[in-house]
TORPA-269555 format. One record per atom (N, C-alpha, C): x, y, z. Coordinates in steps of 0.2 Angstrom, whole numbers, plus 5000, padded with zeros to 4 digits. Example, Ala and Ser with C-alpha at 12.3 -4.5 7.8 and 13.67 -1.06 7.14 Angstrom:
<lovexs>
506649725039;506249785039;506649845039;506449895035;506849955036;506450005039;
</lovexs>
This chain:
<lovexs>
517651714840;517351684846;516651684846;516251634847;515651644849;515251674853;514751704851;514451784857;513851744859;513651744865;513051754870;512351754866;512051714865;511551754861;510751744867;510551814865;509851854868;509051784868;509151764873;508451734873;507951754877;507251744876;506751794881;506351714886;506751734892;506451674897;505951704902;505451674902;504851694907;504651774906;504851794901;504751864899;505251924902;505951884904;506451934903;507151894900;507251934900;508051934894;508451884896;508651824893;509251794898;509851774890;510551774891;510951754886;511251694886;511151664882;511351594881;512051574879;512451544882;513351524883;513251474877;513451444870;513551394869;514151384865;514451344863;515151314861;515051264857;515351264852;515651194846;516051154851;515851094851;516251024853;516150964849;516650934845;516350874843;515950904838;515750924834;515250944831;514950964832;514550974836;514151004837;514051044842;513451104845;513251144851;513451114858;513751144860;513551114868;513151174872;512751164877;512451224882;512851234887;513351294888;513651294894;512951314899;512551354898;512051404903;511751454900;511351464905;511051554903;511151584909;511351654908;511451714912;511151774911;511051784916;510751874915;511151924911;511851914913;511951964908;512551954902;512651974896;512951984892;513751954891;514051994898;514751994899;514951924902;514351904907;514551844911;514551794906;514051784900;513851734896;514551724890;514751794889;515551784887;516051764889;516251784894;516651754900;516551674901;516051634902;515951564901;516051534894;516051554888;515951544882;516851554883;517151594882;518051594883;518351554889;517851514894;518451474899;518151414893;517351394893;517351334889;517951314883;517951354881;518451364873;519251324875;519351394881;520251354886;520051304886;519551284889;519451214891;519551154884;519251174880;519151134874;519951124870;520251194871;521051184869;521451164873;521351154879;521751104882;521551044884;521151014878;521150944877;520350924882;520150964888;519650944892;518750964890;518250914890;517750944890;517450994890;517051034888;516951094889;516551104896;516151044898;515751054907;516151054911;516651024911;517151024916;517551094916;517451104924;517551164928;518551184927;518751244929;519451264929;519651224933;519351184940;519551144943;519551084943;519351044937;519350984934;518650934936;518350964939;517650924943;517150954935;516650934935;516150944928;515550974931;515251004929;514451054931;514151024933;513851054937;513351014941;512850984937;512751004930;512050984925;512450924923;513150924921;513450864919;513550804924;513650834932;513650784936;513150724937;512450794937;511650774937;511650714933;511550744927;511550694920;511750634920;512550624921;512850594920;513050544923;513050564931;513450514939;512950514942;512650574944;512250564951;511650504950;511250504943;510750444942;510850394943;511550384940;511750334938;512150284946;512150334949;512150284956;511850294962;511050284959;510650294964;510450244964;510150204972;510050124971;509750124967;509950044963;509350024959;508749994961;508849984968;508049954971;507750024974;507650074971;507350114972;506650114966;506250144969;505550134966;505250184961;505350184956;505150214951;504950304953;504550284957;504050344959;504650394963;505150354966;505550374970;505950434966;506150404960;506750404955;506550464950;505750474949;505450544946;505250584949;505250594955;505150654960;505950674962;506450614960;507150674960;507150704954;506950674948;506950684942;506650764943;506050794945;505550844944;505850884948;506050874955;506350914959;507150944957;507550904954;508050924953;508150964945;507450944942;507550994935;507351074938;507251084942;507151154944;507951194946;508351134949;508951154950;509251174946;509151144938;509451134933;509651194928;508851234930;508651294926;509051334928;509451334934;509751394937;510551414936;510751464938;511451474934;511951424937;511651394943;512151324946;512151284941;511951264936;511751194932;512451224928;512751274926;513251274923;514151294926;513951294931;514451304937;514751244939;515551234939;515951174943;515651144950;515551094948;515151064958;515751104963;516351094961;516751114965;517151174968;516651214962;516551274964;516151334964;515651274969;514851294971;515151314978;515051384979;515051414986;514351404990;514351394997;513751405000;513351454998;513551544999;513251614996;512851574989;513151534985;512751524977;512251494980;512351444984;511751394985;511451434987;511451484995;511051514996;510551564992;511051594989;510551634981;510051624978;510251554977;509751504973;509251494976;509351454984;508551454985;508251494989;508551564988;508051624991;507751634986;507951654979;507551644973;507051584974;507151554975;506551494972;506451494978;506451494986;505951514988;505251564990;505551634984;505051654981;504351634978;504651594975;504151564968;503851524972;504051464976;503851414977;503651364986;503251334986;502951344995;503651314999;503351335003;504151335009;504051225009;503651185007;503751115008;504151115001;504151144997;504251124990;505351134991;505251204993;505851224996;506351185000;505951125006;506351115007;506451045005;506051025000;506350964997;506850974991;506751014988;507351044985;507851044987;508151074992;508751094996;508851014999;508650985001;508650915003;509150874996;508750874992;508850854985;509650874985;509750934984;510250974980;510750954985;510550944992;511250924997;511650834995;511350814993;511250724991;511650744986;511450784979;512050784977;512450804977;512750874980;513350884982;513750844986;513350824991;513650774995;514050694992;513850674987;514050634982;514550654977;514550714974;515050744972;515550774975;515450794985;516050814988;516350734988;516250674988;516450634992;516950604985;516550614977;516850584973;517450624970;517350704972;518150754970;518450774974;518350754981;518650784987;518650854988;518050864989;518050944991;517550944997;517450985000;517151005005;516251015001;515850985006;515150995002;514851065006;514651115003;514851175006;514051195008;513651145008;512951135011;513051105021;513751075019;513751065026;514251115029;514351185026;514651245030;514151245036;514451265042;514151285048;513651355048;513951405042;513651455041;512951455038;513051395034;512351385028;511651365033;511151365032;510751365036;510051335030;510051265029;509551215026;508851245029;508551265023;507751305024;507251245029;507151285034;506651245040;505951235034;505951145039;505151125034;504651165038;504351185034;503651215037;503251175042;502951215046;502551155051;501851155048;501751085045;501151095041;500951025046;501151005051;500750965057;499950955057;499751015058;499051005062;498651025055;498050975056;497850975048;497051025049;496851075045;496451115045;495651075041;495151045048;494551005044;494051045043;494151075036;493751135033;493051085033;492951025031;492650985028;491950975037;491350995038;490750985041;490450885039;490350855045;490050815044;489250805039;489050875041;488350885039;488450925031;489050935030;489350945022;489350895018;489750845021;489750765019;489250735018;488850725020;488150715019;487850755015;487850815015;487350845007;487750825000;488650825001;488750804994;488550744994;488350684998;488450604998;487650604996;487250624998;486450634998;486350664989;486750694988;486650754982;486850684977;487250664978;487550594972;486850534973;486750534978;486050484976;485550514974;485550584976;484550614974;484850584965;485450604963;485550594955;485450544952;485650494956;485750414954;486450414953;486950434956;487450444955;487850404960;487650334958;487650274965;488450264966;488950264959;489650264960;489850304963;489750384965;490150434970;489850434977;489050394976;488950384983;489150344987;489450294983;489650234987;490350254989;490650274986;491450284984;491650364989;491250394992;491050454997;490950405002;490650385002;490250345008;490850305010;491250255008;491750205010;492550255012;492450305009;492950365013;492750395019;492250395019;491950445027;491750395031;491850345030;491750285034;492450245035;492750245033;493350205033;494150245032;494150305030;494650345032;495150345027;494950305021;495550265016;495850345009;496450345008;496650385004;495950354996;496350434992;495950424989;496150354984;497050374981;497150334978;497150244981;496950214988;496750154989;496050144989;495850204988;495150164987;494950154982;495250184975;495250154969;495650094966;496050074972;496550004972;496149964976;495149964976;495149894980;494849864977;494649794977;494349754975;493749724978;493249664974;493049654979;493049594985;493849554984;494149524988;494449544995;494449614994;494449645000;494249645005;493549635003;493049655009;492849565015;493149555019;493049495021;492449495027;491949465026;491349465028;491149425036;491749365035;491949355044;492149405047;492649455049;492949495052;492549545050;492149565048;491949635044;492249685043;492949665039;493249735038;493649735030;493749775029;494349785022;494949795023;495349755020;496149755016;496349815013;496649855016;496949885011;497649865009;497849865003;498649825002;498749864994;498349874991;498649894984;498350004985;498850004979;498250074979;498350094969;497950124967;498050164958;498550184958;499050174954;499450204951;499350244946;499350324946;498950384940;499650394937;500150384936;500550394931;500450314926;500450284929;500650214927;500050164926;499350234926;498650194927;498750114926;498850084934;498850014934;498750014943;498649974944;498649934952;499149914954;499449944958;500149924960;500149914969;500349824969;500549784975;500649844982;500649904982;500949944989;500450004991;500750024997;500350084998;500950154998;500750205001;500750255003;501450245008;501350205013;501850185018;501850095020;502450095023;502550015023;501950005028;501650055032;500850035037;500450075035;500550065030;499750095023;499450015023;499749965024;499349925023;499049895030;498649885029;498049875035;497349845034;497149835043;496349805040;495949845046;495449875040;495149935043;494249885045;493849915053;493449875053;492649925050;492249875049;491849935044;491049915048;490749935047;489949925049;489749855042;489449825046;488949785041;488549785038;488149875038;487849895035;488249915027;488749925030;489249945022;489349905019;489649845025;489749795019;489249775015;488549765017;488049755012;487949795006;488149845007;487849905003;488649914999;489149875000;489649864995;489549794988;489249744994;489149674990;488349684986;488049724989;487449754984;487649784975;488149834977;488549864972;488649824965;489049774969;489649754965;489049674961;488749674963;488149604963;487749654957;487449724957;486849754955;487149794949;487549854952;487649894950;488449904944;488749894947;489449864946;489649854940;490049884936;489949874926;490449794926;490049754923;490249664920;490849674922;491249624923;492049614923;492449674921;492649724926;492849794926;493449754924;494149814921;494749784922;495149794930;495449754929;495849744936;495249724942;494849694939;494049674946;494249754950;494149814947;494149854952;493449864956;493549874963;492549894965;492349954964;492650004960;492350064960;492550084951;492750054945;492750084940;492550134939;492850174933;492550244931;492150224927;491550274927;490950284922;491150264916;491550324913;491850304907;492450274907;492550234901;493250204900;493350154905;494050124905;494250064907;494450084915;494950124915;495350154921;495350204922;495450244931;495350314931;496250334928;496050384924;496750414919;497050474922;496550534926;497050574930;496650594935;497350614939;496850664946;496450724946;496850764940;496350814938;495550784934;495450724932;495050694931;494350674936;494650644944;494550634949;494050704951;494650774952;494350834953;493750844951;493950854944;493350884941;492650854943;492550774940;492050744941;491850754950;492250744957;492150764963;491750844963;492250904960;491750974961;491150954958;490850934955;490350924949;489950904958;490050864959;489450834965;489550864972;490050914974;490050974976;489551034973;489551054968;489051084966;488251084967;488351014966;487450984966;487350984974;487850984979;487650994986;487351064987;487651114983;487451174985;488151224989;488751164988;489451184989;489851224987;490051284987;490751294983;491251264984;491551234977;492051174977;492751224978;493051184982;493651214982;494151174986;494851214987;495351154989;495251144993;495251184999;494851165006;494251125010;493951125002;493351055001;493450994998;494050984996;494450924992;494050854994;494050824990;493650724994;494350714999;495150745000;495550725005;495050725012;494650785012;494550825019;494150765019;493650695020;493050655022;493650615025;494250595024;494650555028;495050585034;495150685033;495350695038;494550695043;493950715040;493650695045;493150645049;493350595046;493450535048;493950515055;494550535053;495150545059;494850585064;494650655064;494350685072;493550665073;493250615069;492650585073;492750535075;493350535074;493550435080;493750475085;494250515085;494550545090;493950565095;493350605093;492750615097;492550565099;492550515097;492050475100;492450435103;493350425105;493350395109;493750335105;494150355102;494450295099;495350305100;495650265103;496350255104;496450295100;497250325101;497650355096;498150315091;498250245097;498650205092;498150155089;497750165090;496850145086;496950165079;496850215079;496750265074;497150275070;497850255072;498350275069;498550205063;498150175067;498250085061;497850115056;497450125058;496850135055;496950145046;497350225050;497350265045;498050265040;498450215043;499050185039;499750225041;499650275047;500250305047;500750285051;501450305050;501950285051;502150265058;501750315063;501850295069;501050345074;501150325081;500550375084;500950425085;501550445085;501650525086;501250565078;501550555071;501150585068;500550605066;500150545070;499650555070;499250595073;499850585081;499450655086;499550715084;500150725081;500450785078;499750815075;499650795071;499050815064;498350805068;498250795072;497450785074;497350795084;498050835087;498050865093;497650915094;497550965089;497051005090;496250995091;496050925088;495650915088;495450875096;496050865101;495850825106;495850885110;496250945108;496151025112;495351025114;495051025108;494551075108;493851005110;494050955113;493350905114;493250935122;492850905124;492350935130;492850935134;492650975141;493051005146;492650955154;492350895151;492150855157;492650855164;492550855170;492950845174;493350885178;493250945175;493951005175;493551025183;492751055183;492751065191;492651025195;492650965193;492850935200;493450925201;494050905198;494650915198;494850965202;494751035201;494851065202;494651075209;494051095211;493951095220;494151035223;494350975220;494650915223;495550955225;495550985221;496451005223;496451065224;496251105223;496551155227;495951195231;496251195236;496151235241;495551305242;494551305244;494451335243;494451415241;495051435249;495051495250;495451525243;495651495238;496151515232;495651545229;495151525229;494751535222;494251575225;493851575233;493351625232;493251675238;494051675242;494151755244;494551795242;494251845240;494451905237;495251925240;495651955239;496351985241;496152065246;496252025253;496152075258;496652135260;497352135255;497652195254;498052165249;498552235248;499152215242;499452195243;499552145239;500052075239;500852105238;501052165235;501552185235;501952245237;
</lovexs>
């Protein structure tokens, strides 16, 4: 019989299950220990002797790696959107690594699920967690409905990890910060990041649609901009959608922008970019990655006299963009187009604090208007109790 053999994962010991099928290796799993990896190694074998695949569980359902692999992709809508279909892809290979990928779907106990992702809630941030458990329920739930079994994610015991409240957005980012990186890129002649800073702090647009606009965007009756496309960084191309089905919108701009965009693109602006984009990279054809993006952004951090960091990100010009409309007085279901989100609750959600903490005009005349002076400025002439 085939023994376990010792492999060194992330710098401990784990032993690997595998069997002759057909010719060749199959991977049942890896296990912590020795005895478990032989134990799995002599059901797969039964299994093989009586005529059944070696992934398929004592109970005739297949592992959840073979399910994965096999069914669950395979019937996921096909009008789903590519981006869609590799976010299951990346999220669900993490499930894969674990001792569930070699286990019968059907008998996955709740306790295993929970194991799992106490572990990998360790490693990994409480949003990441629960898109995983999300994920991992989709499957089971597809595989309780195709083997008849109870999907054991919807035991009343189990308890699906709370989404973190990452609601209210923290605007690390200073007006007068934005202005030294935006000032810092022209002192260099660094017209491309000034303009490209400047149409975010003005306009509020994600990073990836503002590398999806063009110069047909920008419509000079209405004085505002189209957003409807945004850069696709895995697929470096321009792809017809945004962010949300109300990512697409028409944002209103100053006229001074838009001259200082049609100047750009008239002056500045490298010949016939590809895809007429209005912001091309310096170098090369298309921007090729976000790490790319980064780098080049700290760099003009630097020159502000900034330390570049996550909390300085070029995202932070759009959130504060959102709490200096809020200051100044701009609807919420105003803002809320604006900024392409899904509806005005989550926008108040994420930028409520920012209505907290705006001036406290009116509170003392409200106040002496409704209540009663003697509350507030005679002292208590005995114990009240």
């Amino acid at each position: 019989m085939p023994k376990a053999e010792p492999r060194r994962v992330k710098g401990k010991t784990k032993y690997l299950a595998r069997v002759f099928y057909q010719g060749s290796k199959v991977t049942i799993g890896f296990y912590d220990d020795e005895d478990t990896a032989d134990d799995e190694i002599r059901r797969a074998q039964n299994r093989i002797k009586a005529g059944r695949p070696p992934w398929l569980g004592d109970d005739g359902t297949p592992t959840l790696k073979a399910f994965i692999d096999d069914e669950f992709f395979a019937s996921l809508d096909p009008s789903l959107k590519t981006s869609t279909v590799e976010d299951y892809e990346r999220t669900l290979k993490n499930v894969l690594k674990s001792n569930l990928s070699s286990m019968a779907v059907g008998s996955i106990s709740s306790s295993d699920i929970n194991k799992f992702l106490q572990g990998f809630g360790r490693r990994y941030s409480g949003n990441y967690l629960h898109k995983t458990a999300t994920r991992l329920h989709q499957v089971m739930g597809k595989a309780s409905r195709k083997y008849h079994f109870v999907n054991p994610m919807d035991d009343p015991d189990f308890k699906m990890p709370a989404m973190p409240n990452r609601s209210r957005v923290d605007i690390t980012l200073t007006a007068s910060e934005a202005h030294r990186i935006i000032e810092a890129a022209d002192a260099h002649g660094d017209y491309l990041w000034r303009n490209m800073l400047t149409v975010m702090l003005l306009t509020g647009v994600r990073r990836s649609e503002l590398l999806g606009l063009t110069p047909d965007c920008w419509d000079e009756d209405t004085m505002t901009v189209y957003v409807y496309r945004q850069w696709d960084w895995r697929r470096q191309d321009l792809v017809p959608n945004t962010k949300t089905v109300q990512g697409k919108r028409y944002i209103p701009v100053h006229e001074d922008l838009y001259r200082m965009m049609m100047k750009w693109v008239q002056d500045c602006r490298p010949a016939e970019p590809k895809f007429d984009l209005l912001f091309p990279p310096p170098r090369g054809e298309v921007w090729t990655s976000e790490s790319a993006w980064t780098r080049a952004y700290n760099v003009r951090v630097n020159w502000a006299g900034i330390k570049p960091s996550r909390t300085k990100s070029s995202h932070q010009f759009r959130h504060l963009y959102a709490a200096t409309s809020l200051r100044q007085g701009v609807p919420i279901d105003t803002l809320s187009r604006r900024l392409g989100h899904r509806d005005n609750s989550f926008t108040l959600d994420r930028y409520v604090h920012v209505l907290e903490k705006l001036d406290r005009s009116g509170v003392d005349d409200l106040t002496s208007a409704l209540v009663p002076p003697i509350v507030l400025d005679r002292p208590y002439q005995r114990s009240v109790f």
